[in-house]
C-alpha positions as CSV (number, residue, x, y, z in Angstrom):
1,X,0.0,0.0,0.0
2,X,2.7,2.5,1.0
3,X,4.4,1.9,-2.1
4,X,1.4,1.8,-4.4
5,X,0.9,5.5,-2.6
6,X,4.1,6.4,-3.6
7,X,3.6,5.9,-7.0
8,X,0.7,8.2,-6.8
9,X,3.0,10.6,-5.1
10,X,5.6,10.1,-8.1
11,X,2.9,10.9,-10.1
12,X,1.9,14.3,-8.7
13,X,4.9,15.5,-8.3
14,X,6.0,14.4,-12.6
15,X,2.5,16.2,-13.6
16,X,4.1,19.5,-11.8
17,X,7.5,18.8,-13.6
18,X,5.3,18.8,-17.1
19,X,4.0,22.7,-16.5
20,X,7.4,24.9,-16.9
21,X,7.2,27.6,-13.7
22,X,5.4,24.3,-11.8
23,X,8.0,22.8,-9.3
24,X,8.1,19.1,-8.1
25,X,9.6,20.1,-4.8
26,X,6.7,22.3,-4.4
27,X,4.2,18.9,-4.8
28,X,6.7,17.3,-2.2
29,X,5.8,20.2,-0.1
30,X,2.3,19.6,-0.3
31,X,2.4,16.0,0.2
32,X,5.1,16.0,3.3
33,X,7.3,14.0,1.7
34,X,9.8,16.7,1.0
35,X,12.6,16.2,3.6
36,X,12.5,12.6,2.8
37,X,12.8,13.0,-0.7
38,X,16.0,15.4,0.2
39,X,17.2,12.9,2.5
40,X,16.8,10.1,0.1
41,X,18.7,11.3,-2.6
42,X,21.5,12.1,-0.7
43,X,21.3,8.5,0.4
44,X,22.0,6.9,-2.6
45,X,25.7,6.9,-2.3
46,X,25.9,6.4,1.2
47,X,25.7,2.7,3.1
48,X,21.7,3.3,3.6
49,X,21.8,3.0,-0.2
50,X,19.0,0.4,-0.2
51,X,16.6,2.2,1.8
52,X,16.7,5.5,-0.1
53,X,16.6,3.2,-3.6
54,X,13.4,1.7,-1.7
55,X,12.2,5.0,-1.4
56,X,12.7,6.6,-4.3
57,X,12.0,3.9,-6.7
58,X,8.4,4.3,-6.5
59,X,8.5,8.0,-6.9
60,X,10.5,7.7,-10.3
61,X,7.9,5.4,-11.4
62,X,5.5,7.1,-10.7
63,X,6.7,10.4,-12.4
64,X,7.9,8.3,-15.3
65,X,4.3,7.1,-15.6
66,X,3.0,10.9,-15.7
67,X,5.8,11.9,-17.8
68,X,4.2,9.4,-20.7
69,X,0.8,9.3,-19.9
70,X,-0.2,13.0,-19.7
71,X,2.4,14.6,-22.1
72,X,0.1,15.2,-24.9
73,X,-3.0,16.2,-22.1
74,X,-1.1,19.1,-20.8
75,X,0.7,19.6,-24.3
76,X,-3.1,20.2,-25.4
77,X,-4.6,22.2,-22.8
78,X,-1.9,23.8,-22.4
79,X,-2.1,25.2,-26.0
80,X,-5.7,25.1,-26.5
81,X,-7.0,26.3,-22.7
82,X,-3.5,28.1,-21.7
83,X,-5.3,30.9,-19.4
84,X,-7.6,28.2,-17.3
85,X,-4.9,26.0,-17.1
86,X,-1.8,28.3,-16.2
87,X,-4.5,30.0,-13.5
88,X,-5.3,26.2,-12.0
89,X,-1.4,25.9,-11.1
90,X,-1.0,29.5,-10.1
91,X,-4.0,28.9,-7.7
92,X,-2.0,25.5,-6.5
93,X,0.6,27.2,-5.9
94,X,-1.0,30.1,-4.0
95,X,-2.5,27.4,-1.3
96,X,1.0,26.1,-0.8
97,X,1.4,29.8,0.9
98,X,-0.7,29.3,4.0
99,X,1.4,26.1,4.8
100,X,4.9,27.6,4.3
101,X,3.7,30.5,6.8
102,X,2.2,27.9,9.5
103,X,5.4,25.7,9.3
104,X,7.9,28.7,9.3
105,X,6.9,30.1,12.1
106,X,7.1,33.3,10.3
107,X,5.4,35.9,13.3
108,X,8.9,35.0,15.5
109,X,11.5,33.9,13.6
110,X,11.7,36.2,10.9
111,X,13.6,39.1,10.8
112,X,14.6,42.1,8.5
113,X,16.8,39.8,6.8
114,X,14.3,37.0,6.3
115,X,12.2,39.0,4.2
116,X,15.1,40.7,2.5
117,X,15.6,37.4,1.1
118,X,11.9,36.3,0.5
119,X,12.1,39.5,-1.6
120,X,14.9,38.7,-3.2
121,X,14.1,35.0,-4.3
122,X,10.4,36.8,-5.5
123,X,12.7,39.2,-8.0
124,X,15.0,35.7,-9.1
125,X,11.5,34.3,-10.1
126,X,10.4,37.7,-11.8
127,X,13.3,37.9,-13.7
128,X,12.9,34.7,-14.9
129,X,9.4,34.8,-15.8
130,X,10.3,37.5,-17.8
131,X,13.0,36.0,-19.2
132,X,10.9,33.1,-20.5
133,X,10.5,32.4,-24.2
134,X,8.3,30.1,-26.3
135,X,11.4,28.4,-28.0
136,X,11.8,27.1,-30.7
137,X,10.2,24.4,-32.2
138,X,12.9,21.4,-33.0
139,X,12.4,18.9,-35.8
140,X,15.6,17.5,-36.1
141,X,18.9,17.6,-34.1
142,X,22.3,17.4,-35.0
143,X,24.6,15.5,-32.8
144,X,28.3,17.8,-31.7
145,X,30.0,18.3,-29.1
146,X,29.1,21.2,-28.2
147,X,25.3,20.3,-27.8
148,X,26.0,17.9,-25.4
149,X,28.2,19.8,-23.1
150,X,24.8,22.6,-23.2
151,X,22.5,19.2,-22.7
152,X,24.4,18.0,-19.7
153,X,25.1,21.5,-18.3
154,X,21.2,21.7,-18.5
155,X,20.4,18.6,-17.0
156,X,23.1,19.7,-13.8
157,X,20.8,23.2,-13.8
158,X,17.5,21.9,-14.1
159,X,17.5,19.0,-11.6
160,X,19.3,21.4,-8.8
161,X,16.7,23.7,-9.6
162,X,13.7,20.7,-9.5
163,X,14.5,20.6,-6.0
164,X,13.7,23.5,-4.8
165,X,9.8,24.5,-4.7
166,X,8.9,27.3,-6.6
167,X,11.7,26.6,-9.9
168,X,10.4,23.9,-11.9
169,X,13.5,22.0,-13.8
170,X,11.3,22.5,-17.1
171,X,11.6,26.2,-16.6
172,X,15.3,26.2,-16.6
173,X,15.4,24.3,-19.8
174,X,12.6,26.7,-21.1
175,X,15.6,29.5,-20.2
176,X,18.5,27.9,-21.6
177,X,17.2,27.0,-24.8
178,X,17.0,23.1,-24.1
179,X,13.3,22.2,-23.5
180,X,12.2,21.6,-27.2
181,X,15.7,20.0,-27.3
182,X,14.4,17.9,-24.9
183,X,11.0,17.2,-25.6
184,X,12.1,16.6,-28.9
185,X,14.9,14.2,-28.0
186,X,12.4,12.6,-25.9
187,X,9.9,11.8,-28.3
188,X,11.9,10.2,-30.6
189,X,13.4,7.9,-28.4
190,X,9.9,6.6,-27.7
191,X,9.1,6.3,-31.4
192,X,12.4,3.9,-31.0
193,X,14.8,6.6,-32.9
194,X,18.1,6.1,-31.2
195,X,19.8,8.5,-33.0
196,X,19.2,11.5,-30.2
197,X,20.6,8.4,-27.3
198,X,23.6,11.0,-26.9
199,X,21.3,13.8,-25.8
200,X,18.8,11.8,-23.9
201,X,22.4,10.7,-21.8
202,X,24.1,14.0,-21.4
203,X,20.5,15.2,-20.2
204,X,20.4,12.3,-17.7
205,X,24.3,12.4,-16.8
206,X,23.8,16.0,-15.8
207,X,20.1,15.1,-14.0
208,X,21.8,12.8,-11.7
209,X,24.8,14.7,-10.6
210,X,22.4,17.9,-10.2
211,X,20.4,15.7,-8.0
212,X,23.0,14.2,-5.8
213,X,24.9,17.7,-5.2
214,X,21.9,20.0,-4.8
215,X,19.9,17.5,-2.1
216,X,22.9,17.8,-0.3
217,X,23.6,21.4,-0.2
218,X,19.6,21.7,0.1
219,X,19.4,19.5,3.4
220,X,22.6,21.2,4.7
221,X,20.7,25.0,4.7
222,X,17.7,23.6,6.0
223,X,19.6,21.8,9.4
224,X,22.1,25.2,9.8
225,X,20.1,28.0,8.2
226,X,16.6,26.8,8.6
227,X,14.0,30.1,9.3
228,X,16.6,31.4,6.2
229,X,16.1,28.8,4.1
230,X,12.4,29.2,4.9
231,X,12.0,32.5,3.8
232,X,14.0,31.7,0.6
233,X,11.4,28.6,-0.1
234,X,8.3,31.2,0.8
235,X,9.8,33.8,-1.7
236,X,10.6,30.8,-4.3
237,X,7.1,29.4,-4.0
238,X,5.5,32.8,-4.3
239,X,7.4,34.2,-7.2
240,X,6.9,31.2,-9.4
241,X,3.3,33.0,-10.0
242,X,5.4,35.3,-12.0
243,X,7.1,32.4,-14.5
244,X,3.3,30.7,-14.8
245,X,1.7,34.3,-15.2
246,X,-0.5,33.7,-18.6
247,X,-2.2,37.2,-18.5
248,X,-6.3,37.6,-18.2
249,X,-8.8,36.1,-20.1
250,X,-10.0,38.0,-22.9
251,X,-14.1,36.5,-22.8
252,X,-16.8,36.4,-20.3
253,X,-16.6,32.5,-20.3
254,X,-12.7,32.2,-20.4
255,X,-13.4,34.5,-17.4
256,X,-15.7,32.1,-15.5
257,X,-13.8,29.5,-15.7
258,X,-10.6,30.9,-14.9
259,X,-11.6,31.6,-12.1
260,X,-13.2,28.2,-11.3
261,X,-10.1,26.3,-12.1
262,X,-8.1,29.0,-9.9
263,X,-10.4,28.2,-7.1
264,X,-10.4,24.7,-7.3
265,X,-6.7,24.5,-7.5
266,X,-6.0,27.1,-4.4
267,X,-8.6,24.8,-2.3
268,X,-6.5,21.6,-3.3
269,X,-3.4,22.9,-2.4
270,X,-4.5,24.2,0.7
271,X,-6.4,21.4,1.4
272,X,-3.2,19.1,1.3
273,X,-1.1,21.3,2.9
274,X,-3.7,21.2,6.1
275,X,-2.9,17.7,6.4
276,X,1.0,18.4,5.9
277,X,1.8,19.7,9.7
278,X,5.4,18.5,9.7
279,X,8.1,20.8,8.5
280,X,9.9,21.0,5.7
């Protein structure tokens, strides 16, 4: 049962990774399973090994299974509904708010530079939001040197910055140039075209070392620098509004349900994160 759970889990958390601005880590907020997740990352090269491969096993799975399954879903609404559906995840991530500010204790441990770094991990998030292109569409890809040095240097950026809620890994790549790379890369290899293997490789080389540095460093801040670390997570979280930002809805229905699939996601997030009463 536990494991079958953390499949679902998995699968939460890959949906969020779909959505660039959308963070993982934010979905491992919500589900209290963030810490562990840290922790178990870390573990993979230590002699607890088994028990963090235990763990984590189910979670890849699960993601993996999103990752396929609801590709062309999101692909779609995100093309064909893009205001309701940005405005569902901005809404998610909105309820996460309340939690962070239970758990953070926020009324006595903060000080002036707490929120001088909540505002300054809002303006990272602005900048990036703004920073954000469409990119551009990839039908073929040409295998050098080069490109696989930028593919793994992505894959190092975008899995230290999957870890942290509020910076979604897909962002990153949206930034750097690599997403449609990517995507691209990836749906070819399911179509059984091994000729973009290399990038598929460097992507994953680079995703694994991101991983194992940044839960490190991550878990580290938390145990030494934890209200500071806090406030950075709060501002992270917050800000990401600014990378999923769509604009308004342009027609009195688009309006309506906007602002029905805002609701509903605020009341799910904040749901979950009622039942979350651990800490980070």
């Amino acid at each position: 049962m536990i494991r079958w759970m953390n499949i679902f889990k998995g699968f939460l958390m890959g949906t969020c990774e779909l959505i660039p601005g959308v963070s993982s880590g934010t979905m491992a907020l919500l589900l209290g399973i963030y810490d562990q997740f840290l922790g178990a990352i870390s573990r993979i090269v230590s002699k607890d090994y088994k028990k963090a491969i235990l763990f984590l096993v189910p979670l890849v799975i699960g993601m993996g299974i999103a990752i396929v399954t609801l590709s062309s879903l999101i692909d779609y609404l995100l093309k064909e509904h893009t205001v309701p559906t940005h405005w569902f995840f901005i809404g998610l991530v909105l309820g996460v708010v309340p939690m962070l500010l239970r758990i953070s204790n926020y009324k006595v441990e903060f000080r002036a530079v707490h929120y001088l770094i909540f505002l300054a991990a809002v303006a990272v998030l602005f900048i990036t939001g703004m920073a954000r292109g469409e990119g551009a569409h990839v039908t073929e890809i040409v295998i050098t040197g080069p490109l696989l040095l930028k593919m793994f240097a992505s894959g190092i950026l975008a899995s230290t910055t999957m870890l942290l809620p509020g910076i979604s890994g897909s962002l990153v790549l949206l930034i750097l140039g690599s997403y449609s790379i990517v995507i691209f890369s990836i749906s070819e290899l399911l179509d059984l075209n091994f000729s973009v293997l290399p990038v598929v490789i460097a992507v994953g080389i680079g995703i694994v070392l991101g991983l194992l540095a940044a839960s490190r460093i991550i878990q580290y801040m938390l145990r030494h620098y934890t209200y500071l670390t806090y406030a950075m997570i709060l501002g992270l979280v917050t800000g990401s509004v600014f990378a999923i930002y769509p604009g308004l809805p342009d027609t009195i229905g688009t309006w309506i349900v906007t602002i029905i699939t805002a609701f509903i996601g605020f009341i799910i997030s904040l749901y979950m994160g009622s039942k979350n009463e651990d800490g980070v």
